[in-house]
DRENDO-1510 file (C-alpha; in Angstrom, 1 decimal, always signed):
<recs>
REC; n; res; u; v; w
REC; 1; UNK; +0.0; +0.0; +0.0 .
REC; 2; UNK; +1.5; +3.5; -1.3 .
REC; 3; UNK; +2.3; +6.1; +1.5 .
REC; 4; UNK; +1.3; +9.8; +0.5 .
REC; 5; UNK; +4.3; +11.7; +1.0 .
REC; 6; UNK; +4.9; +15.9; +1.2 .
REC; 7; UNK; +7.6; +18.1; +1.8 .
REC; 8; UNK; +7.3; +20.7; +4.1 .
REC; 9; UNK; +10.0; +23.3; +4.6 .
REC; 10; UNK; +10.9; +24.2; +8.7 .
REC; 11; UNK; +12.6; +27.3; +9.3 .
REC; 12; UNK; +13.1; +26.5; +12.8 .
REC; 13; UNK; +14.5; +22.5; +13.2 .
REC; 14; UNK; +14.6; +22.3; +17.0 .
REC; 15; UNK; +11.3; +24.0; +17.5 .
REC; 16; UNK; +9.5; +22.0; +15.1 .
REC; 17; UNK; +11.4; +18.6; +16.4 .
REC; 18; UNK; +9.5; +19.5; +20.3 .
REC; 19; UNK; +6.6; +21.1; +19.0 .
REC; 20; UNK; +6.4; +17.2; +17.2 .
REC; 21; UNK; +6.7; +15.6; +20.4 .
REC; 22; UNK; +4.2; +17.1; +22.4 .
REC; 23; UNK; +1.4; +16.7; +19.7 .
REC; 24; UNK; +2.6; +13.1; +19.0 .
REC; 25; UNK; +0.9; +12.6; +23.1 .
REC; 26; UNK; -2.8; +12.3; +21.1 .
REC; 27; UNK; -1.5; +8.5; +19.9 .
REC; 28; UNK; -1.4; +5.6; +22.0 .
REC; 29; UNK; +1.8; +4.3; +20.4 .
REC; 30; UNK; +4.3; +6.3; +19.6 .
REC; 31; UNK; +8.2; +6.0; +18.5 .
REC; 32; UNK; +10.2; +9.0; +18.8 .
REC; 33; UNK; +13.9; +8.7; +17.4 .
REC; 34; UNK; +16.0; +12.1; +17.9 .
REC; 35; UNK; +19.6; +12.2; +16.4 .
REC; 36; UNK; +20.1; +15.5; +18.7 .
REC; 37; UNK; +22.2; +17.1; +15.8 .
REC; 38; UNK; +25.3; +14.4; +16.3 .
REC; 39; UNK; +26.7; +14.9; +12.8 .
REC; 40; UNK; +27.8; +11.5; +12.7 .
REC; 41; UNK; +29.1; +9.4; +9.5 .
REC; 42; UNK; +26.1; +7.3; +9.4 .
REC; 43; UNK; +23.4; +9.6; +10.7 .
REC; 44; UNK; +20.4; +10.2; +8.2 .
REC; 45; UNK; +17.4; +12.0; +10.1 .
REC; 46; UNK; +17.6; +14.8; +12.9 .
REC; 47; UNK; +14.5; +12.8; +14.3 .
REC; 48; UNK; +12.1; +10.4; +13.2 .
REC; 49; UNK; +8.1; +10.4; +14.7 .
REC; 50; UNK; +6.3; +7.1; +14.1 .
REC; 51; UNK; +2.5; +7.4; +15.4 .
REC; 52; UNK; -0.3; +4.8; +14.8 .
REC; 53; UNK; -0.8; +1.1; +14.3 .
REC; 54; UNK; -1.6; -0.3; +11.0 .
REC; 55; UNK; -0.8; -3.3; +11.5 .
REC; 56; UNK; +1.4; -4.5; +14.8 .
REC; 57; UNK; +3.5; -8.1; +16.5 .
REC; 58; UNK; +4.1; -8.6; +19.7 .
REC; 59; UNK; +5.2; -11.5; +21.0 .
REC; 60; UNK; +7.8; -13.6; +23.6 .
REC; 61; UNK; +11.1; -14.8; +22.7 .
REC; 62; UNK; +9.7; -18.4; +21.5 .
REC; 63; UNK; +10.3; -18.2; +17.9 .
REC; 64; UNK; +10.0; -14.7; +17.7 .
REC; 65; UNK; +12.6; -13.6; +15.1 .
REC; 66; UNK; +10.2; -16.0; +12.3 .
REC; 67; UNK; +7.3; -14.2; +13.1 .
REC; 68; UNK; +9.0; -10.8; +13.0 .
REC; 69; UNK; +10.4; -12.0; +9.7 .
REC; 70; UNK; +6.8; -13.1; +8.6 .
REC; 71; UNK; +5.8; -9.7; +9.5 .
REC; 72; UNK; +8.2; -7.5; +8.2 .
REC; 73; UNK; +8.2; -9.0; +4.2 .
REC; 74; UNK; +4.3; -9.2; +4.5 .
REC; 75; UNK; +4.0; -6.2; +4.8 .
REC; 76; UNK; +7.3; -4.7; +3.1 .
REC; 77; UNK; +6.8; -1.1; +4.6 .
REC; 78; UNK; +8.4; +0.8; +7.3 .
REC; 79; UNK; +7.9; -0.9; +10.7 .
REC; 80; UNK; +9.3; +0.6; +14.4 .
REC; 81; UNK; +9.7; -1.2; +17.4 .
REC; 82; UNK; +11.8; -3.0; +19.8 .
REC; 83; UNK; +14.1; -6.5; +19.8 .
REC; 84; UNK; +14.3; -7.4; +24.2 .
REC; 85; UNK; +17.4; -9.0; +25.6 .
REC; 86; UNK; +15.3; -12.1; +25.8 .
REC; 87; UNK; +15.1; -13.0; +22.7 .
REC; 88; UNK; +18.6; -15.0; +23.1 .
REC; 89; UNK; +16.1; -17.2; +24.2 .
REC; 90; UNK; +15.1; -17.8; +20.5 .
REC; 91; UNK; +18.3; -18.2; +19.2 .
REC; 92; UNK; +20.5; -20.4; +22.0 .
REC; 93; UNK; +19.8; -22.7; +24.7 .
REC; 94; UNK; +19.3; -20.1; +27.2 .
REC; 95; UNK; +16.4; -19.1; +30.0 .
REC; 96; UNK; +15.2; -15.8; +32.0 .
REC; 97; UNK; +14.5; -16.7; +35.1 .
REC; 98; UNK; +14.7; -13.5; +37.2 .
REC; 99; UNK; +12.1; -10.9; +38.5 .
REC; 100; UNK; +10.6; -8.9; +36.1 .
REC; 101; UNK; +8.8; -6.2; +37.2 .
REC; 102; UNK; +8.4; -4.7; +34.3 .
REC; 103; UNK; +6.4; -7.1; +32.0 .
REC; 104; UNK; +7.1; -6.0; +28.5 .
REC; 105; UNK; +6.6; -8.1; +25.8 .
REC; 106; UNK; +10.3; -9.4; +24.4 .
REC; 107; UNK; +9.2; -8.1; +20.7 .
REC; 108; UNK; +6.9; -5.5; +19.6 .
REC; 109; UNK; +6.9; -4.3; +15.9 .
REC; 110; UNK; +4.4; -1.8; +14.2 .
REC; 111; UNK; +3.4; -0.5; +11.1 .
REC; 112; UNK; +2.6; +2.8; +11.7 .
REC; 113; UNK; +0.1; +4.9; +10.1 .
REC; 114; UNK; +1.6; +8.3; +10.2 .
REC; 115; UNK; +5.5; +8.9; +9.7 .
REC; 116; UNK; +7.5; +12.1; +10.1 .
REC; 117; UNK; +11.2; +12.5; +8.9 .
REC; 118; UNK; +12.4; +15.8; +10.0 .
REC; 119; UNK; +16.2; +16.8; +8.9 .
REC; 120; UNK; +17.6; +20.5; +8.7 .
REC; 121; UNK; +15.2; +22.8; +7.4 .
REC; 122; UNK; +12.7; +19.9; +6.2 .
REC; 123; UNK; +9.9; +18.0; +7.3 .
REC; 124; UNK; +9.0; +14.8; +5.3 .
REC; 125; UNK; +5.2; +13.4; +6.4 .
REC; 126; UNK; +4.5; +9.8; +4.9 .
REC; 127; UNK; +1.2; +8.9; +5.9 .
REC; 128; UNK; -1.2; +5.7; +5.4 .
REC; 129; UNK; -4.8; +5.6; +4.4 .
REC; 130; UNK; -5.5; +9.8; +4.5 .
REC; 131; UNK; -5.8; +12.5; +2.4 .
REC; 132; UNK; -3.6; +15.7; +1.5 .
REC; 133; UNK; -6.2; +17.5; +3.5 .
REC; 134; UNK; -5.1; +15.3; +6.7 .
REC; 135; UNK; -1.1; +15.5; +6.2 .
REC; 136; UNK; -1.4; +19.5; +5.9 .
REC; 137; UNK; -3.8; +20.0; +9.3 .
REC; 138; UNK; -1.0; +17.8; +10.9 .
REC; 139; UNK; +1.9; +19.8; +9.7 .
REC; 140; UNK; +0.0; +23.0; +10.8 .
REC; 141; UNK; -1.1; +22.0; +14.1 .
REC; 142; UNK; +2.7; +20.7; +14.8 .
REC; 143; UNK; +3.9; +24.3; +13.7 .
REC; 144; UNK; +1.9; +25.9; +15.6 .
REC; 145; UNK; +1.5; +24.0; +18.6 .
REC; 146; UNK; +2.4; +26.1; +21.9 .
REC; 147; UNK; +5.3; +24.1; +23.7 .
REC; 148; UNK; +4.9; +23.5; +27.0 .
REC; 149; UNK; +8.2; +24.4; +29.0 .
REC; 150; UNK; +10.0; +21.3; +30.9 .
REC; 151; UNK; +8.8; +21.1; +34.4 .
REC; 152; UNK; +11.2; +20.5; +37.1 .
REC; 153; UNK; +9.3; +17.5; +39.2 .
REC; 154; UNK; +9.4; +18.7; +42.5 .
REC; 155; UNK; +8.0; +15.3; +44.4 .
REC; 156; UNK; +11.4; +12.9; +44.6 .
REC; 157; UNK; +11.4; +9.1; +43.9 .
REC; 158; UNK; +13.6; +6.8; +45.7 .
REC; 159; UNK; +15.5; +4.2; +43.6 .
REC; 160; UNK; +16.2; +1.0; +45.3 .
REC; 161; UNK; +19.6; -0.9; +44.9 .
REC; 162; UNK; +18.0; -4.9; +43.4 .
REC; 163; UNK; +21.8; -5.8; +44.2 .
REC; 164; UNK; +23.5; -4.4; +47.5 .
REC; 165; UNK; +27.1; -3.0; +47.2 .
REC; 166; UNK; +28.3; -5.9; +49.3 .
REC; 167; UNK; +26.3; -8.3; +46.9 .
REC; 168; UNK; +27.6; -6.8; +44.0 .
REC; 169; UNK; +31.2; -6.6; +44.7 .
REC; 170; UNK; +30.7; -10.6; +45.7 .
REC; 171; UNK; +29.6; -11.1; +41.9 .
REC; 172; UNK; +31.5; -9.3; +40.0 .
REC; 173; UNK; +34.5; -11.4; +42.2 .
REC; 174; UNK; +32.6; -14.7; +41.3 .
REC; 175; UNK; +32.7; -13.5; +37.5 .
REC; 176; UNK; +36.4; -12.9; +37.9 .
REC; 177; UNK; +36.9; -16.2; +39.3 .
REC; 178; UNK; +35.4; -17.3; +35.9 .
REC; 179; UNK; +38.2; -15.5; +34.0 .
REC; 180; UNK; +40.7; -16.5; +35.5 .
REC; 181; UNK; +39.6; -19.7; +35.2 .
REC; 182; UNK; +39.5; -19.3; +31.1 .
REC; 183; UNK; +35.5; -20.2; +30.9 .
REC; 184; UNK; +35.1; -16.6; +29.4 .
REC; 185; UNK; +37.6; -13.5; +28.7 .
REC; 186; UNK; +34.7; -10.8; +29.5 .
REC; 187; UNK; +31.0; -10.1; +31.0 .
REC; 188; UNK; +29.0; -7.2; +30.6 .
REC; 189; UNK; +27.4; -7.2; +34.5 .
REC; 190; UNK; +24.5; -5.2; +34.8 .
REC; 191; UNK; +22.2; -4.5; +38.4 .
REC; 192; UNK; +18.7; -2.7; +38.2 .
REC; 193; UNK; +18.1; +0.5; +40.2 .
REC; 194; UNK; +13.9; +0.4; +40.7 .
REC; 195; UNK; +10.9; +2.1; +42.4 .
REC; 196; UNK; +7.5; +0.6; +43.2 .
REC; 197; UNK; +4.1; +1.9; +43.6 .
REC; 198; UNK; +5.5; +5.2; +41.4 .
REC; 199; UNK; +4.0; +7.6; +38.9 .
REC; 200; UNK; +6.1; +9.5; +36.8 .
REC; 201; UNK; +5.6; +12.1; +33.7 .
REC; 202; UNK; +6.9; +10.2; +30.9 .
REC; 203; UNK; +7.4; +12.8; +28.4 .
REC; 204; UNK; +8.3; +15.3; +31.1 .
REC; 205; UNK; +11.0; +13.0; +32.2 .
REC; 206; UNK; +12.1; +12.1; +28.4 .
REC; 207; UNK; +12.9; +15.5; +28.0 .
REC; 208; UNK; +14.8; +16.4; +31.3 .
REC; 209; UNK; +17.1; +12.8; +30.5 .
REC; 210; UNK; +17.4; +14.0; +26.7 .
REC; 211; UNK; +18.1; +17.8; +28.0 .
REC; 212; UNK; +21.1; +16.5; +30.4 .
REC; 213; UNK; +22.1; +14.1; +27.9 .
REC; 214; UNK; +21.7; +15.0; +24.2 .
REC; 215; UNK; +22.6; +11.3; +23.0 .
REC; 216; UNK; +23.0; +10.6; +19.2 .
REC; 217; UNK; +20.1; +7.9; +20.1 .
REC; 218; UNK; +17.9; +9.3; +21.9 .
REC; 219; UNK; +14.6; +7.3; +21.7 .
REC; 220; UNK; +10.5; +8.3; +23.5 .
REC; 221; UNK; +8.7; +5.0; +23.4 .
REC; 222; UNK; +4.7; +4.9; +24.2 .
REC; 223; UNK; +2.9; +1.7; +23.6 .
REC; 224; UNK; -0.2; +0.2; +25.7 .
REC; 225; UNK; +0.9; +1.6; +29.1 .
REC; 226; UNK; +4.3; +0.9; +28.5 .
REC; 227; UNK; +7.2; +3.2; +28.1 .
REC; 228; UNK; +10.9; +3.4; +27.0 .
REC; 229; UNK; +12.5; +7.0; +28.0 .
REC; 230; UNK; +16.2; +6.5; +26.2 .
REC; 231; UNK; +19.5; +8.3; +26.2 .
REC; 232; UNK; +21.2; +6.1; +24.2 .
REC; 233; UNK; +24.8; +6.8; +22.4 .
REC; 234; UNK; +25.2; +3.5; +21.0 .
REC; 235; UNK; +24.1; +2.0; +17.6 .
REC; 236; UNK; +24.1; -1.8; +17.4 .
REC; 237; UNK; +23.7; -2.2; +13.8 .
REC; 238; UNK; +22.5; -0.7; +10.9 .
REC; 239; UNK; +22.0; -1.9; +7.0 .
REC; 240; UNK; +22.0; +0.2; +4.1 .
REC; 241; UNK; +22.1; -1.4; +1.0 .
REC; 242; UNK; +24.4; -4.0; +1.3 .
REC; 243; UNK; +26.5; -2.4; +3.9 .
REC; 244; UNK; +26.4; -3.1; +7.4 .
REC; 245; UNK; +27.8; -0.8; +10.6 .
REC; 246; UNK; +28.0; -1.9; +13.6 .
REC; 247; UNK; +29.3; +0.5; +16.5 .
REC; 248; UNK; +29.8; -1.1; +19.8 .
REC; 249; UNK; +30.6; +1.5; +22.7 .
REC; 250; UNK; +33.2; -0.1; +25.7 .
REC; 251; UNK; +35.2; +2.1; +28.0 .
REC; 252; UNK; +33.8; +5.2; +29.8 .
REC; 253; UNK; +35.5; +8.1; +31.3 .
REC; 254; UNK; +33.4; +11.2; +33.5 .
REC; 255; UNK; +33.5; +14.6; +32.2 .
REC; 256; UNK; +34.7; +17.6; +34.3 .
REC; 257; UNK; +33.3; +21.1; +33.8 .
REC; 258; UNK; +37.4; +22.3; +33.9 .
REC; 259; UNK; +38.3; +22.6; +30.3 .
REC; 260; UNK; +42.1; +21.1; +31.1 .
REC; 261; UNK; +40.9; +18.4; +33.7 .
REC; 262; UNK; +38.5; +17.2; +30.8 .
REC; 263; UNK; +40.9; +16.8; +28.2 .
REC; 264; UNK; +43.2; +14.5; +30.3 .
REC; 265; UNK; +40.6; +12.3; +31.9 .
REC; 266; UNK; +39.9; +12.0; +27.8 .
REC; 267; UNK; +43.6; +11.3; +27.3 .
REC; 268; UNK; +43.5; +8.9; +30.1 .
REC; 269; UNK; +40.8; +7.1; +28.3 .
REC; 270; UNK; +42.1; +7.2; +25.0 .
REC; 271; UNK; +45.1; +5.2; +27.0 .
REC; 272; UNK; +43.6; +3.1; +29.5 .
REC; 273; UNK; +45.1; -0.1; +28.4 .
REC; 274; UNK; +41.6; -2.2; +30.2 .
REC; 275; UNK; +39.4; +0.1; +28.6 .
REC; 276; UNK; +41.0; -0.4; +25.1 .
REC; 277; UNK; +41.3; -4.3; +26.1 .
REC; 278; UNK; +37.5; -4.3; +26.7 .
REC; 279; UNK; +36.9; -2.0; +23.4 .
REC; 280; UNK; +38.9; -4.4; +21.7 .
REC; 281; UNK; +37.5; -7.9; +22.8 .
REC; 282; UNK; +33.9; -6.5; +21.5 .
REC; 283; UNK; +35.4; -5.2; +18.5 .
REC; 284; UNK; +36.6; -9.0; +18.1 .
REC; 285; UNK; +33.5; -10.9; +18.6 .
REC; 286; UNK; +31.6; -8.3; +16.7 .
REC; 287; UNK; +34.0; -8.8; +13.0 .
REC; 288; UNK; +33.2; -12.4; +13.9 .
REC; 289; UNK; +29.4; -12.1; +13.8 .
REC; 290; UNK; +29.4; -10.3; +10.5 .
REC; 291; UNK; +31.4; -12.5; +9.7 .
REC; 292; UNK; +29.6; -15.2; +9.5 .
REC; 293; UNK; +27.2; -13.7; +7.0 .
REC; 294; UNK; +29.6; -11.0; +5.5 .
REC; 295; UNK; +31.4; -11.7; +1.8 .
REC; 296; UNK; +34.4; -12.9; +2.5 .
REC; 297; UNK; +37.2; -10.0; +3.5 .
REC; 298; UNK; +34.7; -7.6; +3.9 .
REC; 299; UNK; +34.7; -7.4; +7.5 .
REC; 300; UNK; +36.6; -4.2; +8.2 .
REC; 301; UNK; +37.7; -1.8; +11.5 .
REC; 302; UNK; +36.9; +1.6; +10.3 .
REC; 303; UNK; +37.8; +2.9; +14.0 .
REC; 304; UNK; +39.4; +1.2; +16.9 .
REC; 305; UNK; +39.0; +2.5; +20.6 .
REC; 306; UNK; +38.1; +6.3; +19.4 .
REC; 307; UNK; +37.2; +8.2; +22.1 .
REC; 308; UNK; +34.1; +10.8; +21.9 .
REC; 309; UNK; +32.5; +13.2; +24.1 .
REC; 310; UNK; +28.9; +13.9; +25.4 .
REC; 311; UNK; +27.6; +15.7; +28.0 .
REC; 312; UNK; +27.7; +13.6; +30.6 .
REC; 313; UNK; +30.8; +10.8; +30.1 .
REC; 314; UNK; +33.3; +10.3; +27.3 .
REC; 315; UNK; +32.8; +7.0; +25.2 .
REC; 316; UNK; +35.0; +4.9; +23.6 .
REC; 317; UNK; +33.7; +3.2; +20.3 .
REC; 318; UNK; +34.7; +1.5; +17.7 .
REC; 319; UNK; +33.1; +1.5; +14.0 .
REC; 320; UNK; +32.9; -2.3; +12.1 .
REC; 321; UNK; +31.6; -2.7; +8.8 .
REC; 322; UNK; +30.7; -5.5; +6.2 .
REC; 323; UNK; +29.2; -6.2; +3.2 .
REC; 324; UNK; +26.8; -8.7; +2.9 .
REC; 325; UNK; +25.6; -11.0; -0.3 .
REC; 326; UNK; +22.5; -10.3; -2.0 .
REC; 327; UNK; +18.9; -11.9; -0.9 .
REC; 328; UNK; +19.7; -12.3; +2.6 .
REC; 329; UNK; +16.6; -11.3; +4.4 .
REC; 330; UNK; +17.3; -8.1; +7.4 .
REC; 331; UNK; +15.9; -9.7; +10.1 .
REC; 332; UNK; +18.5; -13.0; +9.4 .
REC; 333; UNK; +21.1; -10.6; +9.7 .
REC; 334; UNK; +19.9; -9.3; +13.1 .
REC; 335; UNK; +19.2; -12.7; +14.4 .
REC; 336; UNK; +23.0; -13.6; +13.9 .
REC; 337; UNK; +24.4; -11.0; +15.8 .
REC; 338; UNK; +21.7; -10.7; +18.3 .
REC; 339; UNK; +22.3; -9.7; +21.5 .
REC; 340; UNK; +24.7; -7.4; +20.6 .
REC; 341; UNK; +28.5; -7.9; +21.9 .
REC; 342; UNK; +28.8; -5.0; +23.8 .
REC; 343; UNK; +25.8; -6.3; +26.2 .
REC; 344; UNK; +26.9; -9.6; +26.6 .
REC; 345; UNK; +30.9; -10.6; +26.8 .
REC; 346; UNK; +32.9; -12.9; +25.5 .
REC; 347; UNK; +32.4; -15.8; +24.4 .
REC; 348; UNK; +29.3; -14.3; +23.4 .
REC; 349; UNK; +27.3; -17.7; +24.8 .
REC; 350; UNK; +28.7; -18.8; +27.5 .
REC; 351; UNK; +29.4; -15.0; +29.1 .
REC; 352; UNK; +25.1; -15.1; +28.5 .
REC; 353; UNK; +24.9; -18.2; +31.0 .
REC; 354; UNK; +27.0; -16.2; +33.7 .
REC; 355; UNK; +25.5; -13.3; +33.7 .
REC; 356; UNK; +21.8; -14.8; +33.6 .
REC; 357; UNK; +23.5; -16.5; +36.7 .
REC; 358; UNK; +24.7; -13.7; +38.7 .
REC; 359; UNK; +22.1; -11.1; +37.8 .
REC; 360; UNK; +18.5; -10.5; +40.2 .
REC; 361; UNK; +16.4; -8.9; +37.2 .
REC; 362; UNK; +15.5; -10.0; +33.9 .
REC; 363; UNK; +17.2; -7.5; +31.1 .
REC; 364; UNK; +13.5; -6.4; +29.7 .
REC; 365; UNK; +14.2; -4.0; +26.9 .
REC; 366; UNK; +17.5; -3.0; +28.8 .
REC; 367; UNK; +20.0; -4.6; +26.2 .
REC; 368; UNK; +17.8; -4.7; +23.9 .
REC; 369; UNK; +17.2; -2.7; +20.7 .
REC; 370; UNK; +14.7; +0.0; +19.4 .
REC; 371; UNK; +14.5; +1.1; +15.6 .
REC; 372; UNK; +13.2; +0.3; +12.4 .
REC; 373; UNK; +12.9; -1.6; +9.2 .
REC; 374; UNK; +12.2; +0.7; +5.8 .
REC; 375; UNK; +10.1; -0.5; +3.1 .
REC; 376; UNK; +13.3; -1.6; +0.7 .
REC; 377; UNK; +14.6; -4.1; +3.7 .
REC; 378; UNK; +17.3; -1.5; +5.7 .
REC; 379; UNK; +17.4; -0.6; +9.1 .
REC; 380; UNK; +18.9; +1.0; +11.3 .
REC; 381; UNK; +18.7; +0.1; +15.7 .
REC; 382; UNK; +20.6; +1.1; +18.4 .
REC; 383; UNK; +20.8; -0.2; +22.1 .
REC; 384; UNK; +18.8; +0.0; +25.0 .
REC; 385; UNK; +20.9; +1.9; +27.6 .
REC; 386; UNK; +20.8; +5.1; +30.0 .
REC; 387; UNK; +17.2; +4.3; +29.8 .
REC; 388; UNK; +14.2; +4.4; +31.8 .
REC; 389; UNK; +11.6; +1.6; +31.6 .
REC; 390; UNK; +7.6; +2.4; +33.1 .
REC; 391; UNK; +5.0; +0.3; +33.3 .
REC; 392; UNK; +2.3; +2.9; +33.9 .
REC; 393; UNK; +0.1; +0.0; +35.2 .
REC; 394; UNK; +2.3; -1.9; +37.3 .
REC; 395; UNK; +3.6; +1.8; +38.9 .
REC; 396; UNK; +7.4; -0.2; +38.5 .
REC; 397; UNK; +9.7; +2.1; +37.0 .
REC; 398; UNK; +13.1; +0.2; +36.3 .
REC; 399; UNK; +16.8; +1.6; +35.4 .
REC; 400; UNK; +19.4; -0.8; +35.2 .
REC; 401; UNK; +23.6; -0.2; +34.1 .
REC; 402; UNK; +25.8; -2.4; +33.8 .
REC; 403; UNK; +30.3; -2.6; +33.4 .
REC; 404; UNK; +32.3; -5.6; +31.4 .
REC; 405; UNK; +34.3; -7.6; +33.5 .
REC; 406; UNK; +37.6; -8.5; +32.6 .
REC; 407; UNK; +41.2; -10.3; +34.3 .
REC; 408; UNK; +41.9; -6.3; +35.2 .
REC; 409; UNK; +38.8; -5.3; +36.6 .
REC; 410; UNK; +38.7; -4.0; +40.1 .
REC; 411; UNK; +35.1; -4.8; +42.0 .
REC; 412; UNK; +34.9; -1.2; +43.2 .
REC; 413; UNK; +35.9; +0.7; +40.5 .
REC; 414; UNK; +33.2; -1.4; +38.2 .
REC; 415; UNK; +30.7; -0.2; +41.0 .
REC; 416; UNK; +31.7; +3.3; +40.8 .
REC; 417; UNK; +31.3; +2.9; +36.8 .
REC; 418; UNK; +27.8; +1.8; +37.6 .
REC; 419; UNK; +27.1; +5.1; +39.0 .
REC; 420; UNK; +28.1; +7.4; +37.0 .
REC; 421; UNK; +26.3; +5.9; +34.5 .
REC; 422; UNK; +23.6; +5.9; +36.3 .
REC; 423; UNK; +23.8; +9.4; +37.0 .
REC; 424; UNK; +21.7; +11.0; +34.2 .
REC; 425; UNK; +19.1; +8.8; +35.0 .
REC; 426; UNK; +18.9; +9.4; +38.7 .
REC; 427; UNK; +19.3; +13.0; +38.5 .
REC; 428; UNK; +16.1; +13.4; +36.0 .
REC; 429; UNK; +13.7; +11.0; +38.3 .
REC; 430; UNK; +15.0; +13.4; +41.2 .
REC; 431; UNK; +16.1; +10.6; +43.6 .
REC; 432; UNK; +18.1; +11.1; +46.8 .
</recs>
């Protein structure tokens, strides 16, 4: 079924981008994808607005990636939505056995019936089933919507620790014991921070995180009574054409606000041989994913352990790409890298048992992926962290980070990584 599609020029990008927002709030599902103005390599869209079910999946992990797959060449459109952590379920022997208070479904995949690409100085609708008449009242009402200013929540929520210090220093020396035992070489360890019987504003607290933060991936996910509030800077893997990108993020470094101190904790990054030793094990596993589907010689290291800035920490990523051969359908590639290398450790399986092992809360969407398949079979998804998970229902709001373990980790320093992660996330839902 043909979109309509118009062009509408924006003189003001940022205005129309939150005016956008706030008048997507009328839909019950919504998918929100802002780019924050990163002028990255790969980076097509300032933001992308998905609104509406046409047609929709949701499912749990048991044989989920055929269905999606089903799905997405019935109806060979564009389709948002998210991949959970769970689905490893689908693709190795594995289980999820931990507490979930979240209750998400592992996949959820729309069609949606209105789409808005908005880039510098453009708007691009592309809408389903309606008139011209429809597409122009929309672009009006966006332009000339009156934004509400961002609230600063006055009422604080407690976070709870699922794993106590203590407990968590105890794991993260049972995982080294692992090591150094040679069953794995790394483990991305991850502990929930979580509130009960809480009601938040999710769009209010979106756009504090995404004010603090200003991620390259930032994501505003409204289905059912579910919600995703994401300051993502990581991609996990994109397609375009034939090409595939892959840009796993390990190593993390604070920011100072004195210009000097800065630069050398960005130096010290840049140098740190276990960060570049976790950067690089990823970087590893990663080439040999795509490489299993990848022509051969085509699996390349565009960038090793380059370090880059945001507001709140400095990242280390590195940048993989591949080609793959013709006819190979999107979501087979997705389901042989899946979950992504920079979530789990290495090797990939085996650091998946441990962790299910030494972890108190099922993953959820945390390590998962949010993004979207176009009409010609690309995509582009990036991974589920610095987020902030709501189950409107269930009052259970749920923020988990995690640090790879490796031979040169120290327990308390990996604990202290968990919190400045955490920091952004804690700061914006106000907690002590």
């Amino acid at each position: 079924m043909p979109r309509i599609e118009q062009h509408f020029p924006v003189s003001d990008t940022e205005k129309f981008k939150s005016n956008a927002l706030e008048w997507s709030q009328n839909y019950e599902t919504v998918v929100w994808l802002d780019s924050n103005q990163h002028d990255q390599k790969y980076s097509e869209h300032s933001a992308i607005i998905a609104l509406g079910q046409e047609k929709s999946i949701r499912c749990s992990y048991h044989d989920s990636f055929e269905k999606l797959k089903k799905f997405q060449s019935k109806i060979q459109d564009f389709c948002f939505g998210f991949l959970g952590y769970d689905l490893k379920n689908d693709i190795e022997n594995l289980s999820s056995d931990n507490h979930d208070g979240l209750e998400f479904p592992d996949l959820f995949f729309f069609q949606p019936k209105k789409l808005i690409f908005i880039s510098k100085e453009k708007a691009v609708f592309k809408y389903l089933n309606v008139d011209r008449e429809e597409l122009m009242k929309d672009f009006q009402s966006i332009s000339n919507h009156t934004e509400v200013p961002v609230k600063i929540t006055k009422k604080k929520l407690s976070l709870n620790f699922r794993i106590q210090k203590e407990a968590y220093l105890n794991k993260v020396r049972s995982i080294l014991n692992h090591i150094h035992r040679g069953d794995i070489y790394e483990a991305n360890f991850c502990q929930e921070f979580y509130a009960e019987n809480s009601v938040i504003d999710p769009l209010e607290v979106y756009k504090n995180l995404n004010q603090i933060s200003k991620p390259p991936f930032a994501t505003y996910l409204k289905f059912d009574n579910n919600f995703l509030l994401s300051a993502s800077p990581e991609r996990y893997l994109k397609k375009n054409g034939r090409q595939i990108i892959s840009q796993p993020i390990k190593g993390t470094a604070r920011r100072s606000s004195d210009k000097q101190k800065d630069l050398a904790l960005k130096e010290a990054l840049r140098n740190d041989p276990k960060e570049r030793a976790e950067n690089i094990m990823i970087v590893d596993l990663v080439r040999n994913d795509l490489s299993r589907i990848a022509l051969k010689g085509s699996v390349q290291v565009e960038e090793l352990c380059k370090v880059y800035s945001f507001k709140q920490v400095h990242q280390m990523i590195s940048s993989i790409v591949s080609e793959i051969p013709e006819n190979i359908h999107p979501v087979d590639i997705i389901k042989n890298s899946y979950p992504m290398g920079s979530m789990t450790g290495a090797p990939k399986v085996k650091a998946m048992k441990i962790i299910e092992d030494h972890e108190e809360t099922k993953r959820s969407l945390y390590s998962g992926a949010v993004g979207y398949f176009t009409p010609e079979g690309n995509f582009d998804f990036n991974v589920i962290i610095r987020s902030i998970l709501y189950n409107q229902k269930n009052k259970y709001v749920s923020c988990s980070v995690g640090s790879a373990i490796t031979s040169l980790s120290v327990p308390e320093k990996e604990f202290e990584e968990c919190l400045l992660k955490a920091k952004a996330l804690r700061e914006v839902l106000h907690s002590s």
